[in-house]
DSSP file (Angstrom, degrees, kcal/mol; ACC not computed):
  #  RESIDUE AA STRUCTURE BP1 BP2  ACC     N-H-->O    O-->H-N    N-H-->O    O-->H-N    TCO  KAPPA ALPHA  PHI   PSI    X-CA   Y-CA   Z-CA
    1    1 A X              0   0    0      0, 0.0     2,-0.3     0, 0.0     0, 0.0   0.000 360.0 360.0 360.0 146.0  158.3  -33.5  -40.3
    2    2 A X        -     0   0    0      1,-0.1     2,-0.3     0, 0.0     0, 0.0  -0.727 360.0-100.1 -99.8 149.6  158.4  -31.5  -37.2
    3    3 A X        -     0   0    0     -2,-0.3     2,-1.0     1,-0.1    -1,-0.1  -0.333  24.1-151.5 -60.5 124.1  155.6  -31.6  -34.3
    4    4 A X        -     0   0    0     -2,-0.3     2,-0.5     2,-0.0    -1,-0.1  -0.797  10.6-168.6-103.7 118.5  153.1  -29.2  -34.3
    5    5 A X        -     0   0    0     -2,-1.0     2,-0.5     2,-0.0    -2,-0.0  -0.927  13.2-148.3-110.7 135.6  151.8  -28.4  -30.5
    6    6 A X        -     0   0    0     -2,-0.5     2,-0.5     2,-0.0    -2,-0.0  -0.932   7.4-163.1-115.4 121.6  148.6  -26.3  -30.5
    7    7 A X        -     0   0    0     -2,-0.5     2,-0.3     3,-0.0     3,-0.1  -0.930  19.8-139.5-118.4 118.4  148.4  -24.0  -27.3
    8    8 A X    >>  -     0   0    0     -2,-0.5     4,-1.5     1,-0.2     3,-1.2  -0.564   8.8-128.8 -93.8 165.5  144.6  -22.9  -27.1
    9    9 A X  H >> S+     0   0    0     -2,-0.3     3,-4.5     1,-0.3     4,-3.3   0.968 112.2  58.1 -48.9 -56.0  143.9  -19.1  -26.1
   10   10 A X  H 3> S+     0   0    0      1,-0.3     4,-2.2     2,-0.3    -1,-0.3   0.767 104.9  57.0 -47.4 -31.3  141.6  -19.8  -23.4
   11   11 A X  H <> S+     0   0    0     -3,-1.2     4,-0.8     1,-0.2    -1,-0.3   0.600 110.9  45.3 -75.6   4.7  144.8  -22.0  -22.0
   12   12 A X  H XX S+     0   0    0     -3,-4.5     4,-3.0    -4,-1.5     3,-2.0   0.909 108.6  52.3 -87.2 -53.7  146.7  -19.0  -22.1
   13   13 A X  H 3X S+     0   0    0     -4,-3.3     4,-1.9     1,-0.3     3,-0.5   0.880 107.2  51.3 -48.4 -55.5  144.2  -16.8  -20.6
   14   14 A X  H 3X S+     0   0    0     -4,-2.2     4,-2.0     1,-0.2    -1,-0.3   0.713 111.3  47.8 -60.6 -27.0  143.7  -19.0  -17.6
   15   15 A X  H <X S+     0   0    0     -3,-2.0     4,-0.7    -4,-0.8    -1,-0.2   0.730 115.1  50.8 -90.7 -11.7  147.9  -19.3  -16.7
   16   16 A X  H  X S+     0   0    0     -4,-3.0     4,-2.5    -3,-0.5     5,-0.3   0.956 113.8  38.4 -91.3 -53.2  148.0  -15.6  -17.1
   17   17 A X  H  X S+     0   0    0     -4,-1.9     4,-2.0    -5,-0.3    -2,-0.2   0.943 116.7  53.5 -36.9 -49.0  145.1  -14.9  -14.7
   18   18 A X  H  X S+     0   0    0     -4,-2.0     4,-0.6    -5,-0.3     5,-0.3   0.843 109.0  47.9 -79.9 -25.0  146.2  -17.7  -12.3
   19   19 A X  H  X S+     0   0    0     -4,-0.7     4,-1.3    -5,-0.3    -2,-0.2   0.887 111.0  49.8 -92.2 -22.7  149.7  -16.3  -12.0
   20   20 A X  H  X S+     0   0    0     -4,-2.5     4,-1.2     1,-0.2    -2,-0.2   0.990 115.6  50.8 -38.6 -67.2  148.2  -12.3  -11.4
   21   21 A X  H  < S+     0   0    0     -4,-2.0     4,-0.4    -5,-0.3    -1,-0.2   0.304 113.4  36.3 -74.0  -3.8  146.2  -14.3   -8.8
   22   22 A X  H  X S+     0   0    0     -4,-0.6     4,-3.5    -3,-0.2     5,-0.4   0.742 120.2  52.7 -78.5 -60.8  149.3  -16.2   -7.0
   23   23 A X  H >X S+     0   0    0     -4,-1.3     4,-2.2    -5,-0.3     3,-1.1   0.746 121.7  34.1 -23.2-105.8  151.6  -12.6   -7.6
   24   24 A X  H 3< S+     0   0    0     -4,-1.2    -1,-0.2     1,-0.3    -3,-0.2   0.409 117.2  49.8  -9.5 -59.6  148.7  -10.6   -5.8
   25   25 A X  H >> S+     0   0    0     -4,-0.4     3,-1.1    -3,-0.3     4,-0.9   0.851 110.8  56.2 -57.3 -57.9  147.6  -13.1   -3.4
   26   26 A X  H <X S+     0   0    0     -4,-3.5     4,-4.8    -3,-1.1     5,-0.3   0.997 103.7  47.3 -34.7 -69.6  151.0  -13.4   -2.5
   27   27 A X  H 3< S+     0   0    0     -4,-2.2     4,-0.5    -5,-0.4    -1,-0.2   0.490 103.8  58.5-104.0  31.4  151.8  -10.0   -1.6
   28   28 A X  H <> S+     0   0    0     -3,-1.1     4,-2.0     2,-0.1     3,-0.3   0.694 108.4  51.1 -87.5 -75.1  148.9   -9.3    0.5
   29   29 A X  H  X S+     0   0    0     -4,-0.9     4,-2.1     1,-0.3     3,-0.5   0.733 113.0  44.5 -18.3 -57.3  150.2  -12.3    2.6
   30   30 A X  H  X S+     0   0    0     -4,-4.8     4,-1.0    -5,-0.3     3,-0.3   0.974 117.4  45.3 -68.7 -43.9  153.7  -10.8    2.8
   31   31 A X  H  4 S+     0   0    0     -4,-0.5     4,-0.4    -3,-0.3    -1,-0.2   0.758 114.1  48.8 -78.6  -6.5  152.4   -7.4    3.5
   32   32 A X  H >< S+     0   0    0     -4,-2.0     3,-0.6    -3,-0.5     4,-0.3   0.965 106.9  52.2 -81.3 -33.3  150.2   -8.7    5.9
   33   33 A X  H >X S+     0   0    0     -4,-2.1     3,-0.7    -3,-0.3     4,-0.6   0.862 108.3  57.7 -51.8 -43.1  152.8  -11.0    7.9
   34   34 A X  T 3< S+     0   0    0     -4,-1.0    -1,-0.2     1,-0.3     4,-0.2   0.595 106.2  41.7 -90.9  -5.5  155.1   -7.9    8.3
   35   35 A X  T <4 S+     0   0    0     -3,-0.6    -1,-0.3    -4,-0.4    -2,-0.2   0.508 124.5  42.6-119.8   8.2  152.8   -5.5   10.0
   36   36 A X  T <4 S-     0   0    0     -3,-0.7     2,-0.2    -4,-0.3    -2,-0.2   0.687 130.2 -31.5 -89.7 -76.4  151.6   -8.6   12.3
   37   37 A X     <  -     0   0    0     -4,-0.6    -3,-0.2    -5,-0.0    -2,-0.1  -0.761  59.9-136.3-161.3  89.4  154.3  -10.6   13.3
   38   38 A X        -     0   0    0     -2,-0.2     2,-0.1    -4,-0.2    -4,-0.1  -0.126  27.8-108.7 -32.0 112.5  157.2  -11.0   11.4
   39   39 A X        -     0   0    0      1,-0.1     2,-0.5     2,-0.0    -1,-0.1  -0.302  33.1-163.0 -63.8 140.4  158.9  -14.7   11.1
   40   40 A X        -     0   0    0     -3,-0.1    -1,-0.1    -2,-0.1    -2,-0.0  -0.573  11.6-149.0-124.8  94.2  161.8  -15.0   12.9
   41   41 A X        +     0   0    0     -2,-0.5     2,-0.1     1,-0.1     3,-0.0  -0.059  43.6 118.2-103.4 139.7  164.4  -17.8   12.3
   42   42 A X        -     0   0    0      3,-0.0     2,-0.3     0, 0.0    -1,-0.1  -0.464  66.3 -37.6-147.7-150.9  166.5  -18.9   15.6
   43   43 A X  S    S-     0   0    0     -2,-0.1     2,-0.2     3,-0.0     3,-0.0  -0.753  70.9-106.6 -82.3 156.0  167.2  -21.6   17.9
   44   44 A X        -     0   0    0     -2,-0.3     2,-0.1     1,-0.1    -3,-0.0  -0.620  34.9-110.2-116.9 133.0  164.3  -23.5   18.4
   45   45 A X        -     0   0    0     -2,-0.2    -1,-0.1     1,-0.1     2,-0.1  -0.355  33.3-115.4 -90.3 168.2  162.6  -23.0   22.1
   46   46 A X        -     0   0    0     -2,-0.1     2,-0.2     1,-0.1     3,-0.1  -0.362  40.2-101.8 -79.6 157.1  163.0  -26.2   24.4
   47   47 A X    >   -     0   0    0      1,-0.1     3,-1.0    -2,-0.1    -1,-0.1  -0.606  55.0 -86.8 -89.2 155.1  159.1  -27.7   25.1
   48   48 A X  T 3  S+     0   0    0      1,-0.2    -1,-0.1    -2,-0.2     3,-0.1  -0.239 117.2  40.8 -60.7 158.3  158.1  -26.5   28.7
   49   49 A X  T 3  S+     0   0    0      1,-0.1     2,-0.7    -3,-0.1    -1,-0.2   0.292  85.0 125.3  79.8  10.7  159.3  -28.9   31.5
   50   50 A X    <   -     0   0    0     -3,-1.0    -1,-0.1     3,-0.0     3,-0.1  -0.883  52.5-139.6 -84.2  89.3  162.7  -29.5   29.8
   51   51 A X        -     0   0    0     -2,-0.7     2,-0.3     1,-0.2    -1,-0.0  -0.025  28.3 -92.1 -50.5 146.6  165.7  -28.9   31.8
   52   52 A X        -     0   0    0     -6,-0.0     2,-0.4     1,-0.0    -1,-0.2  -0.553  41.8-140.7 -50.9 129.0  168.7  -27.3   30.8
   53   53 A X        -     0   0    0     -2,-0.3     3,-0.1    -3,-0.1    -1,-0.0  -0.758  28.8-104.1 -90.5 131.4  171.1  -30.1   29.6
   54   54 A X        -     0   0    0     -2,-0.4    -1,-0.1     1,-0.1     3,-0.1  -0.230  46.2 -91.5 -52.5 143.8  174.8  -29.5   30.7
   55   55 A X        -     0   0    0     -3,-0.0    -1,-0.1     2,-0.0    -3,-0.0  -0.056  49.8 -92.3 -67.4 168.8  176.8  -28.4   28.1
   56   56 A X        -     0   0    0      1,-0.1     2,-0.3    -3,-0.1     3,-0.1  -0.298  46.2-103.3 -56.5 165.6  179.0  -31.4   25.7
   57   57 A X        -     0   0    0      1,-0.1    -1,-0.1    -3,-0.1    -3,-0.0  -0.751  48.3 -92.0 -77.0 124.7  182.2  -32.2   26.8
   58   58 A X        -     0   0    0     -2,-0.3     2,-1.4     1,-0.1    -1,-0.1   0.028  31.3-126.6 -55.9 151.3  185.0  -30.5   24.7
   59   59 A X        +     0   0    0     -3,-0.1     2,-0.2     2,-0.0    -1,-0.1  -0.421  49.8 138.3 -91.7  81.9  186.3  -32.1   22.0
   60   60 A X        -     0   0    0     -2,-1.4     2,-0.2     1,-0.0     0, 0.0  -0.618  45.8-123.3-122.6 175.3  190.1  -32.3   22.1
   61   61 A X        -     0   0    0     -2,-0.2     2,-0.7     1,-0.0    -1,-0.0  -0.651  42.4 -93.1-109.9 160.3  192.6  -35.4   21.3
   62   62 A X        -     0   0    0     -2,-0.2     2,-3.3     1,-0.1     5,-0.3  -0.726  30.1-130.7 -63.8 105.3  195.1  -36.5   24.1
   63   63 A X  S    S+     0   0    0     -2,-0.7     2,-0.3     2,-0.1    -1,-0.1  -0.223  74.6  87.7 -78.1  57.9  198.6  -34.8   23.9
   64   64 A X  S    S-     0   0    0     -2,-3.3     3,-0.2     3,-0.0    -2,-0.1  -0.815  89.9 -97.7-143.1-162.6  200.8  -38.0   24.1
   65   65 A X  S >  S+     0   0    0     -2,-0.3     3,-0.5     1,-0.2    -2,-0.1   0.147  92.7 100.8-107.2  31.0  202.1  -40.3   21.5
   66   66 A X  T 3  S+     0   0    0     -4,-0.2     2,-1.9     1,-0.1    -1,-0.2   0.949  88.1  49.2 -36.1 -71.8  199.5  -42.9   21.9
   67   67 A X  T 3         0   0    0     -5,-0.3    -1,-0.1     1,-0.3    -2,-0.1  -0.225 360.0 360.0 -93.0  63.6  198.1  -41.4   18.8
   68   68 A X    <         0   0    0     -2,-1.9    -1,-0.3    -3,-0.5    -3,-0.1   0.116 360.0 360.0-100.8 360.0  201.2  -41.3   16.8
């Protein structure tokens, strides 16, 4: 015999009303971020009082037959 799952309306109504209301709500948020202040993904700023750190030392192998 196969399983019978019973969906009531009233749970339908609610997922279709609560997904309008995320859609909607959502894309007042995006339009509102773009005419404030747009995220902007970068390097990440150093905390005040943080000196520049000298750059790494390159990474290069020794050109002699030791590491042969």
């Amino acid at each position: 015999m196969g399983m019978v799952v019973v969906i009531s309306l009233p749970l339908i109504i609610f997922c279709l009303l609560l997904g309008f209301g995320c859609y909607y709500l959502g894309r007042y948020k995006g339009r509102q971020d773009v005419r404030t202040n747009p995220q902007v993904f970068g390097d990440p700023v150093p905390p005040p009082g943080f000196g520049s750190a000298p750059p790494p030392p390159p990474h290069t192998k020794p050109d002699t037959f030791d590491n042969v």
